[in-house]
py3Dmol code that shows the C-alpha trace and the ligand (Angstrom):
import py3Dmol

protein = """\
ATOM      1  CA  UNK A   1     -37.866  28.653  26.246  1.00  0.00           C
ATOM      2  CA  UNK A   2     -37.599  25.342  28.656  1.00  0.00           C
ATOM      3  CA  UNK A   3     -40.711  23.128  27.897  1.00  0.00           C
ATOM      4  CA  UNK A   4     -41.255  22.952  31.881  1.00  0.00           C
ATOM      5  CA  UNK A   5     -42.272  26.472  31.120  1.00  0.00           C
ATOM      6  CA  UNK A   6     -44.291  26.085  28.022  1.00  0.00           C
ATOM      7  CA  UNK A   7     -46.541  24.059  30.152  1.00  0.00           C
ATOM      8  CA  UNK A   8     -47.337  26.918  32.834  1.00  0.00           C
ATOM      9  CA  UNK A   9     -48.501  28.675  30.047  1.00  0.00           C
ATOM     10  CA  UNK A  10     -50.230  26.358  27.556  1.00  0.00           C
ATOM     11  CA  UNK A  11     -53.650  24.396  28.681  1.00  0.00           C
ATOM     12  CA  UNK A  12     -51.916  21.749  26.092  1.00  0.00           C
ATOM     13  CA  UNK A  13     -49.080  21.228  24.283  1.00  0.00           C
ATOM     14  CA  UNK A  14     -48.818  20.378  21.069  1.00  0.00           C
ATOM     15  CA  UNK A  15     -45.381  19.572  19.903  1.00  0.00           C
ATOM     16  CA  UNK A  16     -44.244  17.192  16.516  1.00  0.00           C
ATOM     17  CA  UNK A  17     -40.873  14.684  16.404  1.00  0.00           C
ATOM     18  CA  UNK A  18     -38.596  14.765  13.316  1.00  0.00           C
ATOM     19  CA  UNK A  19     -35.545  12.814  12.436  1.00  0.00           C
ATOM     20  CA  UNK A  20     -32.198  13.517  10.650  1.00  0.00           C
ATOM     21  CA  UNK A  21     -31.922  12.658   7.353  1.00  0.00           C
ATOM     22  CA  UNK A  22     -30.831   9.661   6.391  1.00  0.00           C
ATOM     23  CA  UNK A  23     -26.918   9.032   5.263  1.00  0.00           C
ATOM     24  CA  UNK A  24     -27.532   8.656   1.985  1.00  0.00           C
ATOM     25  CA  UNK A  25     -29.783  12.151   1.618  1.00  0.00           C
ATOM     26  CA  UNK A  26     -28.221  15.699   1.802  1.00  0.00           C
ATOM     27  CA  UNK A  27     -28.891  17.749   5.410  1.00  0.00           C
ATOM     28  CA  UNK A  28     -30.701  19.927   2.945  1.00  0.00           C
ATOM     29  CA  UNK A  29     -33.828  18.024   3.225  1.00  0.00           C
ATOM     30  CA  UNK A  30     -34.831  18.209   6.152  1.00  0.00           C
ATOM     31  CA  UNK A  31     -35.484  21.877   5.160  1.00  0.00           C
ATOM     32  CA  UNK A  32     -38.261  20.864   2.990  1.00  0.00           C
ATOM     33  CA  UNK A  33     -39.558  19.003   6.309  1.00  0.00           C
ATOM     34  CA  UNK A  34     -39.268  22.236   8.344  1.00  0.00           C
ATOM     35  CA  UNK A  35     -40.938  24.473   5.793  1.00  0.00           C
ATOM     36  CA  UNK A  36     -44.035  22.431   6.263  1.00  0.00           C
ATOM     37  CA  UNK A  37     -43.829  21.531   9.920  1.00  0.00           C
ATOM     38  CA  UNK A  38     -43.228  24.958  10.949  1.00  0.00           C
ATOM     39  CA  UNK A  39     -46.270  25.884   8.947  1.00  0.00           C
ATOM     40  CA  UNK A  40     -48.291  24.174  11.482  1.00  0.00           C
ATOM     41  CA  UNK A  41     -47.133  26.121  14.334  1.00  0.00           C
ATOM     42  CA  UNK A  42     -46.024  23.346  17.154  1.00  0.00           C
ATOM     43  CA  UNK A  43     -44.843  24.298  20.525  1.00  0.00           C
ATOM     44  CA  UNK A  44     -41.725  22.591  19.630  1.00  0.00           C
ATOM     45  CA  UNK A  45     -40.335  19.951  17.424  1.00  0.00           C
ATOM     46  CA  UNK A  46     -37.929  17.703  18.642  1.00  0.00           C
ATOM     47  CA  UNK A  47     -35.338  16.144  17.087  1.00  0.00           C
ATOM     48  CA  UNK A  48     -34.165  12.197  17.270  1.00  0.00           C
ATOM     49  CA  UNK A  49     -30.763  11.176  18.186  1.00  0.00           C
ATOM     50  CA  UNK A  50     -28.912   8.541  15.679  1.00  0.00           C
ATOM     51  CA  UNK A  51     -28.395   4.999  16.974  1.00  0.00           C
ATOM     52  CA  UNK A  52     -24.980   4.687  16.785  1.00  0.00           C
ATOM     53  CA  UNK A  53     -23.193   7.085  14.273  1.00  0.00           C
ATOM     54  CA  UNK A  54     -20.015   8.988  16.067  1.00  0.00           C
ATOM     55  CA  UNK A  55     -21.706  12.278  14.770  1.00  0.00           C
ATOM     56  CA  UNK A  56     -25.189  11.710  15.563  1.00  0.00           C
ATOM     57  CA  UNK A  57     -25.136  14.498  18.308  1.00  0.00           C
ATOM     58  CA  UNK A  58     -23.609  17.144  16.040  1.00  0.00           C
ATOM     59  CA  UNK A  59     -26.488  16.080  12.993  1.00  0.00           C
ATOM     60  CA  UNK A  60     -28.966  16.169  16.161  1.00  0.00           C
ATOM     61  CA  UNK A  61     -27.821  19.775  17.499  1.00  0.00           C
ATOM     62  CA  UNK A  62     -27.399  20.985  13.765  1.00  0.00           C
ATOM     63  CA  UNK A  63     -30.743  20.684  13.039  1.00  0.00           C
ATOM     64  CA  UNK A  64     -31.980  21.670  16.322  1.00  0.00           C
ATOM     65  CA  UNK A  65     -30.174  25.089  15.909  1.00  0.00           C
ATOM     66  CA  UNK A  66     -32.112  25.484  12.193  1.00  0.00           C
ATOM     67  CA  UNK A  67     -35.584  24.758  13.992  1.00  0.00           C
ATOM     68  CA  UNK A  68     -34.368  27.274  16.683  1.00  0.00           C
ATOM     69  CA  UNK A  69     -32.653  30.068  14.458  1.00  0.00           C
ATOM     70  CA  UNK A  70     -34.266  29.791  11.341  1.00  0.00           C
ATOM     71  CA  UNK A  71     -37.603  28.723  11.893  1.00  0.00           C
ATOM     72  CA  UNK A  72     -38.180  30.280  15.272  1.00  0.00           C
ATOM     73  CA  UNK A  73     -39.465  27.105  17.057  1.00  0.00           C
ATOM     74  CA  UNK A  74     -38.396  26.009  20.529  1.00  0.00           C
ATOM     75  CA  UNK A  75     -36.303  22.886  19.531  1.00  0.00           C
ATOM     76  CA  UNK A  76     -35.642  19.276  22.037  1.00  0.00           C
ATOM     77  CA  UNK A  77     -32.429  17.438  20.982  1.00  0.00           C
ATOM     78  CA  UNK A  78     -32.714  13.629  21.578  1.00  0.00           C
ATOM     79  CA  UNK A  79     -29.608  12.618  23.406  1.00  0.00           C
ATOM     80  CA  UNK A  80     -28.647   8.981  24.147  1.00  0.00           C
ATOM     81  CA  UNK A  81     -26.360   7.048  26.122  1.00  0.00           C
ATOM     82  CA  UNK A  82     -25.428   3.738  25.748  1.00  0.00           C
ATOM     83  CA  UNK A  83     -22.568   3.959  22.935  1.00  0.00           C
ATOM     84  CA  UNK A  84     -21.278   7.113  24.929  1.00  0.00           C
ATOM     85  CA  UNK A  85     -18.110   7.717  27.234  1.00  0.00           C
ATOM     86  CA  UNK A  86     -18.918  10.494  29.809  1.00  0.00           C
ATOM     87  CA  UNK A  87     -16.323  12.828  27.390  1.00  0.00           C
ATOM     88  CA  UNK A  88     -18.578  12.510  24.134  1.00  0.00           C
ATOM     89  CA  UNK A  89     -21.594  12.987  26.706  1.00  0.00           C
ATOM     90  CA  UNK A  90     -19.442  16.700  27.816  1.00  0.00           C
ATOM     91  CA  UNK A  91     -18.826  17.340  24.380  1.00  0.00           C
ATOM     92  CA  UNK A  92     -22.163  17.079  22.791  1.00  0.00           C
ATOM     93  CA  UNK A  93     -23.782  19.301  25.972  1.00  0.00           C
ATOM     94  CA  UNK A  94     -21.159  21.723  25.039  1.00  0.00           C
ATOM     95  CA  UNK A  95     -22.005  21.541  21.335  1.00  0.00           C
ATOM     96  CA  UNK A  96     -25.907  21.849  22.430  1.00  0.00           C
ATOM     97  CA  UNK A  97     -25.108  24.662  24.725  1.00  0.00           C
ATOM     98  CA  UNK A  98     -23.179  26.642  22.491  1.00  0.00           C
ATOM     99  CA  UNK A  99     -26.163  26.475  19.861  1.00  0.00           C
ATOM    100  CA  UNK A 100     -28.803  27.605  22.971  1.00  0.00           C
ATOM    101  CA  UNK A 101     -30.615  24.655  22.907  1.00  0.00           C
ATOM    102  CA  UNK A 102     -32.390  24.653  26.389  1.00  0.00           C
ATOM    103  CA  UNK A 103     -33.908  21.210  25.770  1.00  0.00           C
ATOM    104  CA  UNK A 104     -32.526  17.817  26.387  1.00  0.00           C
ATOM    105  CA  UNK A 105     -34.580  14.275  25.963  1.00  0.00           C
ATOM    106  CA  UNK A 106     -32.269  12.107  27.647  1.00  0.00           C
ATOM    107  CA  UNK A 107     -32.418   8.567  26.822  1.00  0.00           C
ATOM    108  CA  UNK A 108     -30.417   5.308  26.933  1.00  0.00           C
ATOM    109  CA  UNK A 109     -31.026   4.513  23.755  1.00  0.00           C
ATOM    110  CA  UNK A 110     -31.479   0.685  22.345  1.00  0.00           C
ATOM    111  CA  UNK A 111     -29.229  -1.776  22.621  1.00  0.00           C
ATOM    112  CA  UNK A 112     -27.327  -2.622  19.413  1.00  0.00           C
ATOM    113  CA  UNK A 113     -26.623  -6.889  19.454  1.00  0.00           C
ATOM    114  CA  UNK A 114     -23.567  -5.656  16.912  1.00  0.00           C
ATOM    115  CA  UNK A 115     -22.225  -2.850  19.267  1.00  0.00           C
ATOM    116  CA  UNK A 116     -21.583  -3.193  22.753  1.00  0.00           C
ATOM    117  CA  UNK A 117     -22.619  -0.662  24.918  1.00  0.00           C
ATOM    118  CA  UNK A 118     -20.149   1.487  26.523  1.00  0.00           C
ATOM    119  CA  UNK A 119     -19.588   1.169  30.166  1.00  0.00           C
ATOM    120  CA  UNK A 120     -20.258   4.617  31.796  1.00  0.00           C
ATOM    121  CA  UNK A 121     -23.738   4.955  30.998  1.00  0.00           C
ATOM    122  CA  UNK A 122     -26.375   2.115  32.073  1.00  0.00           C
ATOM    123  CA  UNK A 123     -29.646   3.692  32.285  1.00  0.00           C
ATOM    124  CA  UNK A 124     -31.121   7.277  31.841  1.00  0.00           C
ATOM    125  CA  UNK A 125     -31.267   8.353  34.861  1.00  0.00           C
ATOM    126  CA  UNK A 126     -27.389   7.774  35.085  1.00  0.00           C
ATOM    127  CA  UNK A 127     -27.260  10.389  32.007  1.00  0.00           C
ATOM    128  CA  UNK A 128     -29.905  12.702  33.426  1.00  0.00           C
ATOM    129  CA  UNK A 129     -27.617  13.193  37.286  1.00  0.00           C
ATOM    130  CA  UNK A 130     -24.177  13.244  35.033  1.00  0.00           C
ATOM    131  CA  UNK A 131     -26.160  16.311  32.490  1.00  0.00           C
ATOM    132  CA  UNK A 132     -27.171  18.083  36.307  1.00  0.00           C
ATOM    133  CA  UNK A 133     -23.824  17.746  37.717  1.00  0.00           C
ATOM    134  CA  UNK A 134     -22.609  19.364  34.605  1.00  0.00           C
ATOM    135  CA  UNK A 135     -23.785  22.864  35.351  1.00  0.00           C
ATOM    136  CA  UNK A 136     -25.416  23.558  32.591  1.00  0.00           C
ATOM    137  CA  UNK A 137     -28.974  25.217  32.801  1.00  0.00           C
ATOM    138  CA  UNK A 138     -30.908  22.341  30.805  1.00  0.00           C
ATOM    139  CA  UNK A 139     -34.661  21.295  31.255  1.00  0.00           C
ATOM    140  CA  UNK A 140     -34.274  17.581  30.664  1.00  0.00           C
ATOM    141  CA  UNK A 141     -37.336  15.258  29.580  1.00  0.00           C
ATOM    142  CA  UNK A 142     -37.482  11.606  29.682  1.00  0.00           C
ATOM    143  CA  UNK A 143     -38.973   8.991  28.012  1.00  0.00           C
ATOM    144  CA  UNK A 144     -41.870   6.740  28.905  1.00  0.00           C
ATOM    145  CA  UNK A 145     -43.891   3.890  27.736  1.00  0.00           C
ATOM    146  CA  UNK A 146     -47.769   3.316  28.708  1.00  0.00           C
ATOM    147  CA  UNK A 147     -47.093  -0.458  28.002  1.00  0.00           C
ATOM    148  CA  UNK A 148     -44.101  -0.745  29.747  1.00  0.00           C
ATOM    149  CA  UNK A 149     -40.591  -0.895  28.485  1.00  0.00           C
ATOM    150  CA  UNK A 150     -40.657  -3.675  26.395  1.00  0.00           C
ATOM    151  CA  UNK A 151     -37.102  -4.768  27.968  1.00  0.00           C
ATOM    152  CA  UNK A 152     -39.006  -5.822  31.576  1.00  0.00           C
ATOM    153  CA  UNK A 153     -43.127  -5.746  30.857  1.00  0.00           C
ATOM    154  CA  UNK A 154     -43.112  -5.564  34.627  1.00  0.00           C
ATOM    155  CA  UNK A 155     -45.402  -2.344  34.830  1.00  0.00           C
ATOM    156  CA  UNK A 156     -44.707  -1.519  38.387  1.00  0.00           C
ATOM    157  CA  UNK A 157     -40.656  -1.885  38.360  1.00  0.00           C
ATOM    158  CA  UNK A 158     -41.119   0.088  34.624  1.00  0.00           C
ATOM    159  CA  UNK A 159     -43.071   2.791  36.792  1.00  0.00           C
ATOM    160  CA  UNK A 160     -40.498   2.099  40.085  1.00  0.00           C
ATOM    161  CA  UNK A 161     -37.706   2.997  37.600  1.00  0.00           C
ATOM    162  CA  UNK A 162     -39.369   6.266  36.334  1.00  0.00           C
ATOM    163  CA  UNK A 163     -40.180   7.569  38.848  1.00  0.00           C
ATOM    164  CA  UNK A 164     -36.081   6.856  39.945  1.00  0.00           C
ATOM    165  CA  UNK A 165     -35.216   8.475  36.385  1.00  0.00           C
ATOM    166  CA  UNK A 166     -38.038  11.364  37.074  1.00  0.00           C
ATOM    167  CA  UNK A 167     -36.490  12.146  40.621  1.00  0.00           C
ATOM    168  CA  UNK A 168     -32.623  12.481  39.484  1.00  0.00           C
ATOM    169  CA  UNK A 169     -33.920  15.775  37.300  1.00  0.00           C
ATOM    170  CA  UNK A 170     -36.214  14.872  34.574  1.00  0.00           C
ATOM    171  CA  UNK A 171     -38.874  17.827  33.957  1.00  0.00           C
ATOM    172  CA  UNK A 172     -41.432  16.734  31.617  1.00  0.00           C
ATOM    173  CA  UNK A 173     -41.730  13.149  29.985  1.00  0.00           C
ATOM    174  CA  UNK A 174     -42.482  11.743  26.489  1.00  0.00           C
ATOM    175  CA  UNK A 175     -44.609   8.407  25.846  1.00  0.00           C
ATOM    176  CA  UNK A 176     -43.953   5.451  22.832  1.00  0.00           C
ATOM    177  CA  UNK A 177     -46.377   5.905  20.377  1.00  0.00           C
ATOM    178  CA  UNK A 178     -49.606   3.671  21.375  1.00  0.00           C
ATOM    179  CA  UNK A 179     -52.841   2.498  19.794  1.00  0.00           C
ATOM    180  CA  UNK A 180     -55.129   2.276  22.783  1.00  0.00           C
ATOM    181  CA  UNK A 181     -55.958   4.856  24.667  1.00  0.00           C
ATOM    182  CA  UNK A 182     -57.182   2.989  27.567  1.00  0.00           C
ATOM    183  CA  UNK A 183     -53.283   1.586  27.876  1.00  0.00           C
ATOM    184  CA  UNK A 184     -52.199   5.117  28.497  1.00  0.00           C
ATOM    185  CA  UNK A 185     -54.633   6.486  31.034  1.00  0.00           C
ATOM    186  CA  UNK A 186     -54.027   3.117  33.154  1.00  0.00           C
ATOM    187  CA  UNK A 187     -50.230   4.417  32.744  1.00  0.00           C
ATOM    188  CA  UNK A 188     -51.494   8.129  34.039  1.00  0.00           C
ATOM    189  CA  UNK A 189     -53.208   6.356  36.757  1.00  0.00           C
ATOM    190  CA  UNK A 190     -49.701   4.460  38.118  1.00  0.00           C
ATOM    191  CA  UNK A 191     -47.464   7.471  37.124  1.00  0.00           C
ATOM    192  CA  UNK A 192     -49.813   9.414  39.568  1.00  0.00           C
ATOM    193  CA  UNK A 193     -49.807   6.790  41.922  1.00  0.00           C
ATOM    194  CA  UNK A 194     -45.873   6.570  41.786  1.00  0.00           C
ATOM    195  CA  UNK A 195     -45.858  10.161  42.628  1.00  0.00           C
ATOM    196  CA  UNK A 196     -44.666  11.019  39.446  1.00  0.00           C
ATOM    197  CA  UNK A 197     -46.028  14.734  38.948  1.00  0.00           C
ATOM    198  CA  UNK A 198     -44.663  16.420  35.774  1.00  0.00           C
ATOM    199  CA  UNK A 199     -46.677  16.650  32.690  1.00  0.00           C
ATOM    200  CA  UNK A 200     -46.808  13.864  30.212  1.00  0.00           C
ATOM    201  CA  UNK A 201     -47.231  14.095  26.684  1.00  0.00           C
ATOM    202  CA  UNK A 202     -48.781  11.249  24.555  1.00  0.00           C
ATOM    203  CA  UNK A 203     -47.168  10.257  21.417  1.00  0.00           C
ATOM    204  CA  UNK A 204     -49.374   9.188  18.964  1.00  0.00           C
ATOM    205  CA  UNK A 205     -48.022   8.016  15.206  1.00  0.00           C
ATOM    206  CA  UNK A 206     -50.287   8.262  12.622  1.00  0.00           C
ATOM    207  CA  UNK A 207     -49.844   4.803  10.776  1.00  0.00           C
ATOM    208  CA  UNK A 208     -50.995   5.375   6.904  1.00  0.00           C
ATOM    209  CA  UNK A 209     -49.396   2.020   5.302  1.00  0.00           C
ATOM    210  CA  UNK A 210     -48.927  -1.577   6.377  1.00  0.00           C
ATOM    211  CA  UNK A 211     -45.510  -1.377   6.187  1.00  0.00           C
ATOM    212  CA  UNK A 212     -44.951   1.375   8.634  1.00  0.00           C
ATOM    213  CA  UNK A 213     -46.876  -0.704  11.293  1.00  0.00           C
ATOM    214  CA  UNK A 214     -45.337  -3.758  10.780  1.00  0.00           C
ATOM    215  CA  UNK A 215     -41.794  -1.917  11.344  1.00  0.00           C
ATOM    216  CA  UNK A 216     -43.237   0.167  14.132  1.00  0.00           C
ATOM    217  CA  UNK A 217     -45.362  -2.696  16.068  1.00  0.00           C
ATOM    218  CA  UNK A 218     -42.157  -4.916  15.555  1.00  0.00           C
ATOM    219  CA  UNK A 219     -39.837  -2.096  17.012  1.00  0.00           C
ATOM    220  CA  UNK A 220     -41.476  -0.527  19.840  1.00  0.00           C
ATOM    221  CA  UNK A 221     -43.720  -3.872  20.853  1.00  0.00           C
ATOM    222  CA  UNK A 222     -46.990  -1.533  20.584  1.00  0.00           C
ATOM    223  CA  UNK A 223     -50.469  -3.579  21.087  1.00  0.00           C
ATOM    224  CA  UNK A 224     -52.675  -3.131  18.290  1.00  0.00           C
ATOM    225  CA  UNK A 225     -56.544  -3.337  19.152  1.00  0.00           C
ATOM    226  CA  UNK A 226     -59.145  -4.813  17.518  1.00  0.00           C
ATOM    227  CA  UNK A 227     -60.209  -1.561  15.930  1.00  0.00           C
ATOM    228  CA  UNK A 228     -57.044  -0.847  14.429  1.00  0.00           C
ATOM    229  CA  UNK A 229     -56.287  -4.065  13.091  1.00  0.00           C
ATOM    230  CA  UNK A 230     -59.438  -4.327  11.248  1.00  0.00           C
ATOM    231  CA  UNK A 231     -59.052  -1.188  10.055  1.00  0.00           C
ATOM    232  CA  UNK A 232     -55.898  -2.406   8.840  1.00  0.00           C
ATOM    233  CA  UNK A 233     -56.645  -5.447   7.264  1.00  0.00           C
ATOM    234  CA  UNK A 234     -59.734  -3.752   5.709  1.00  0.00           C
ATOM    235  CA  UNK A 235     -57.767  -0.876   3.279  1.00  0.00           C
ATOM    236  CA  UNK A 236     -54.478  -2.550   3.229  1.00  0.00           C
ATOM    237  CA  UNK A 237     -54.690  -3.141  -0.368  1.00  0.00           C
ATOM    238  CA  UNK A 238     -55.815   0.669  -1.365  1.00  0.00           C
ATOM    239  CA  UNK A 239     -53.006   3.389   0.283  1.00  0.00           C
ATOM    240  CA  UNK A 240     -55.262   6.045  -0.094  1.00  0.00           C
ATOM    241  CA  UNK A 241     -57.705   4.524   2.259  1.00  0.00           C
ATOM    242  CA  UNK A 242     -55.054   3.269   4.448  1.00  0.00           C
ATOM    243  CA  UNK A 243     -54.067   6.818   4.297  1.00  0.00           C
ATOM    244  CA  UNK A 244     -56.828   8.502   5.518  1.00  0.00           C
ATOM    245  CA  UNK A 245     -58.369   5.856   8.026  1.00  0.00           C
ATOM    246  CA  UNK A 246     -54.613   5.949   9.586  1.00  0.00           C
ATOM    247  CA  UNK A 247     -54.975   9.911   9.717  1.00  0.00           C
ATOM    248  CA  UNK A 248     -58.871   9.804  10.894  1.00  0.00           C
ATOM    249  CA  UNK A 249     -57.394   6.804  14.064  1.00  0.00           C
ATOM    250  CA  UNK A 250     -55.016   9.281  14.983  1.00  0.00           C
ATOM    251  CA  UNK A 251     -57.889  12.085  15.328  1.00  0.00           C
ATOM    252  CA  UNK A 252     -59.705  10.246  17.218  1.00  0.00           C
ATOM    253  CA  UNK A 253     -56.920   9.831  19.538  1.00  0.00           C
ATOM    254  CA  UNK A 254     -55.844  12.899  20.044  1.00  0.00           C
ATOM    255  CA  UNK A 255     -59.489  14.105  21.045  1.00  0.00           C
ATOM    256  CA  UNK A 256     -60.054  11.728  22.929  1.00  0.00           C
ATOM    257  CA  UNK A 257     -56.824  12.264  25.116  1.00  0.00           C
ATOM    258  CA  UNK A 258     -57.450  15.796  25.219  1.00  0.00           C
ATOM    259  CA  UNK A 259     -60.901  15.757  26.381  1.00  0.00           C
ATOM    260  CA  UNK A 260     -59.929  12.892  29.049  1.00  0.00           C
ATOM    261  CA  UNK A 261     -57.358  16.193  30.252  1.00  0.00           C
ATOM    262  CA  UNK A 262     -54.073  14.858  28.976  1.00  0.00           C
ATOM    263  CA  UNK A 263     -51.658  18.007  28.743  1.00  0.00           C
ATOM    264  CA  UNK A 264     -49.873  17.599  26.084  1.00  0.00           C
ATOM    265  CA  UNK A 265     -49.774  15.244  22.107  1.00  0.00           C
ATOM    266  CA  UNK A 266     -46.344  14.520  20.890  1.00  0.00           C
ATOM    267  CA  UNK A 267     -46.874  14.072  17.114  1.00  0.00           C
ATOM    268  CA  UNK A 268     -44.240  11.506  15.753  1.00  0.00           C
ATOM    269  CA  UNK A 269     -44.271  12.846  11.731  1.00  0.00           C
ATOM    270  CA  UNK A 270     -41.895  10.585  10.322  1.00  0.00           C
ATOM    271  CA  UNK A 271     -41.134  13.847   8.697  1.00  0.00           C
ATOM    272  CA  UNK A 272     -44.283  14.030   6.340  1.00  0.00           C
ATOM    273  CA  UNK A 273     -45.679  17.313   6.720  1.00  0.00           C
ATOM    274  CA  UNK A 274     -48.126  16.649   4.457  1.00  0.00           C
ATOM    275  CA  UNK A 275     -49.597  13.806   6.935  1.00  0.00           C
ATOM    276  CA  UNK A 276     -49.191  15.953  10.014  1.00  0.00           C
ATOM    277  CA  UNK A 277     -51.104  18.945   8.212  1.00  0.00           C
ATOM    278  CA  UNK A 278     -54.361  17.100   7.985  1.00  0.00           C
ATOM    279  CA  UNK A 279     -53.866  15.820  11.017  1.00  0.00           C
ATOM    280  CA  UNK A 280     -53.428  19.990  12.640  1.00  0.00           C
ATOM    281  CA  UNK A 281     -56.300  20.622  10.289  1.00  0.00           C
ATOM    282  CA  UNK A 282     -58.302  18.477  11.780  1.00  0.00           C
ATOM    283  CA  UNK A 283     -57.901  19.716  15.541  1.00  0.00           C
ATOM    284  CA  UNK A 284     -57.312  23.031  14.547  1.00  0.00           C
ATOM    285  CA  UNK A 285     -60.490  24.111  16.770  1.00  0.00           C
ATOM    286  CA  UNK A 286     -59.298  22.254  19.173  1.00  0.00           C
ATOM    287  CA  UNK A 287     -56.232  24.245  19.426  1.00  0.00           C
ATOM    288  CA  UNK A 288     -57.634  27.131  19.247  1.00  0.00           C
ATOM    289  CA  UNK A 289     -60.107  26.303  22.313  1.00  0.00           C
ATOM    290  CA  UNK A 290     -57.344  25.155  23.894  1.00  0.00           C
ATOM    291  CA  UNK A 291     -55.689  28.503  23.386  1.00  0.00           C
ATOM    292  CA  UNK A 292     -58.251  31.061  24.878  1.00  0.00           C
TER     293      UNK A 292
END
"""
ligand_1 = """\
53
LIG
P -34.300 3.845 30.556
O -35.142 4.885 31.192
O -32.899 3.694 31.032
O -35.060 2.455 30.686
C -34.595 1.300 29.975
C -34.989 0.035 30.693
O -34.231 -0.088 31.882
C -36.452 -0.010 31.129
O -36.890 -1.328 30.997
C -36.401 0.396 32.593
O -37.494 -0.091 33.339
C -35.081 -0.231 33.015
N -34.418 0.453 34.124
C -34.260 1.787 34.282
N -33.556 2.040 35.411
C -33.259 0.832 35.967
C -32.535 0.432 37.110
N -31.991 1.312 37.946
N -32.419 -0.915 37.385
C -32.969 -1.829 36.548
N -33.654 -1.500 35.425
C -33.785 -0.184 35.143
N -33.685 5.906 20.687
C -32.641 6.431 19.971
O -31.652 5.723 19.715
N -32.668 7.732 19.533
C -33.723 8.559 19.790
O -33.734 9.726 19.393
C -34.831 8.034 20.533
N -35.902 8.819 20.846
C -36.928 8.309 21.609
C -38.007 9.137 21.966
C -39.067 8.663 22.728
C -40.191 9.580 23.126
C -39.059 7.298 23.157
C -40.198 6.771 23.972
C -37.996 6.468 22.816
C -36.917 6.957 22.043
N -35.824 6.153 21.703
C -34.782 6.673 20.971
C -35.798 4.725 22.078
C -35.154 4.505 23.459
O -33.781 4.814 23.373
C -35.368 3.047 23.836
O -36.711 2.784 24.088
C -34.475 2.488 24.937
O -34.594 1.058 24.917
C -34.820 2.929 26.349
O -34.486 4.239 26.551
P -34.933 4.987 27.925
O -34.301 6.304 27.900
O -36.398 4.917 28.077
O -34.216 4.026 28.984
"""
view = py3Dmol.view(width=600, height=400)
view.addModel(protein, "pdb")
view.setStyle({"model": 0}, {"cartoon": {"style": "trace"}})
view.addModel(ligand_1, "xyz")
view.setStyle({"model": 1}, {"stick": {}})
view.zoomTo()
view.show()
């Protein structure tokens, strides 16, 4: 089923990101992930695209095609870029439409200092028109970052170019993981102003040790609010604390973005299903009343 789709018919969406193994790990394990994920009963799970690797679109549509044929789950396949010639962009749709995967992120992916970037691709939106022109029947989603892209910080040429990216075929977008709430509803507010009128889905990471948000804020140039970095600084000695403030932050997120009528939670699990199960546990109502 095309996610555009799944939101006609859910009052939310609930949906959970995984990535492929790493190198050094068999394929294998990302069975163990699935077992538990799928448990939890997501709308879909989607899967990340490799920086880099030559084969990270086959390893992407691989385990897309296990979360679709195995596990039963609508799948998205992360697809990016900037390392690609249009003929590996051809080949991997083909590879993605020959599995039936019906769902595309499309992304430019980040810029590599050791690897230039290929010249056919610039930004998304150049991938999203070249994956419509293909002829393929994909729904296509897009990225998005309440903050801004941390490439400009300019928040109304970051919303300018979305809404360019949104209008060349995008159905449905994804935001970076955030910490404040209030960040992404002034986001919602300039999306809507922009014109920008499919549904959104929040990503929210559940940060349960100091290293992970160190990495993360580092990475993807999240804010961190006062709240959260005392909460932080408070258990970051004692991982089971960190562990379940990290998991009770993330709660609170989630309800509050659902009662504030946000459509949909992307769940980045850093593929702990263990972590995302007490975090489904916890909302489970919420779900449900979601559901009726
Ligand atoms: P774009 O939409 O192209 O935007 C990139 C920058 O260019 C922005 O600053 C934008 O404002 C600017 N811009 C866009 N169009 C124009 C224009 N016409 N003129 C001037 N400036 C312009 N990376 C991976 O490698 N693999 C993954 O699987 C992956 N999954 C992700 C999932 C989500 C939900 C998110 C939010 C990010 C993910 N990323 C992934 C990271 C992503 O690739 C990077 O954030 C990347 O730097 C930007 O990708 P984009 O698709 O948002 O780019």
């Amino acid at each position: 089923m095309k996610i555009a789709e799944l939101f006609k018919e859910k009052k939310v969406v609930f949906s959970f990101e995984v990535f492929p193994p790493k190198k050094t790990s068999s394929i294998d394990t990302i069975y163990q992930t699935l077992d538990g994920l799928s448990d939890l009963k997501p709308d879909f799970i989607s899967v990340t695209y490799g920086a880099g690797g030559s084969n990270a679109s086959v390893i992407t549509a691989d385990i897309a095609s296990i979360i679709k044929n195995k596990y039963g789950i609508e799948p998205m396949a992360h697809l990016t870029c900037v390392n690609s010639s249009k003929e590996d962009v051809e080949k991997a749709l083909g590879v993605l439409n020959k599995h039936g995967i019906e769902n595309i992120l499309a992304l430019r992916g980040d810029i590599n200092p050791e690897l230039p970037p290929q010249t056919d691709f610039k930004y998304a939106s150049e991938l999203v028109s070249f994956i419509k022109e293909q002829g393929y029947d994909f729904n296509i989603s897009g990225a998005c970052y309440p903050e801004a892209h941390p490439e400009t910080r300019d928040k109304i040429q970051d919303i300018r170019n979305l809404k360019n990216k949104v209008d060349m075929g995008v159905d449905h977008l994804v935001s970076q993981l955030f910490f404040d709430n209030n960040d992404f509803y002034s986001f919602m507010e300039r999306a809507w102003i922009a014109g920008i009128n499919v549904p959104i889905e929040a990503g929210i990471m559940p940060v349960v040790n100091k290293a992970q948000i160190e990495r993360m804020a580092s990475l993807c140039g999240a804010s961190l609010p006062v709240k959260f970095v005392k909460m932080m600084q408070k258990f970051e000695d004692s991982p089971e604390a960190m562990r379940d403030a990290g998991i009770a932050y993330a709660v609170d997120q989630i309800v509050d973005l659902v009662s504030n009528g946000v459509r949909g939670i992307h769940l980045y699990t850093m593929n702990n299903p263990v972590i995302a199960k007490r975090i489904c546990d916890s909302i489970s109502g919420l779900r449900g009343y979601y559901q009726k």
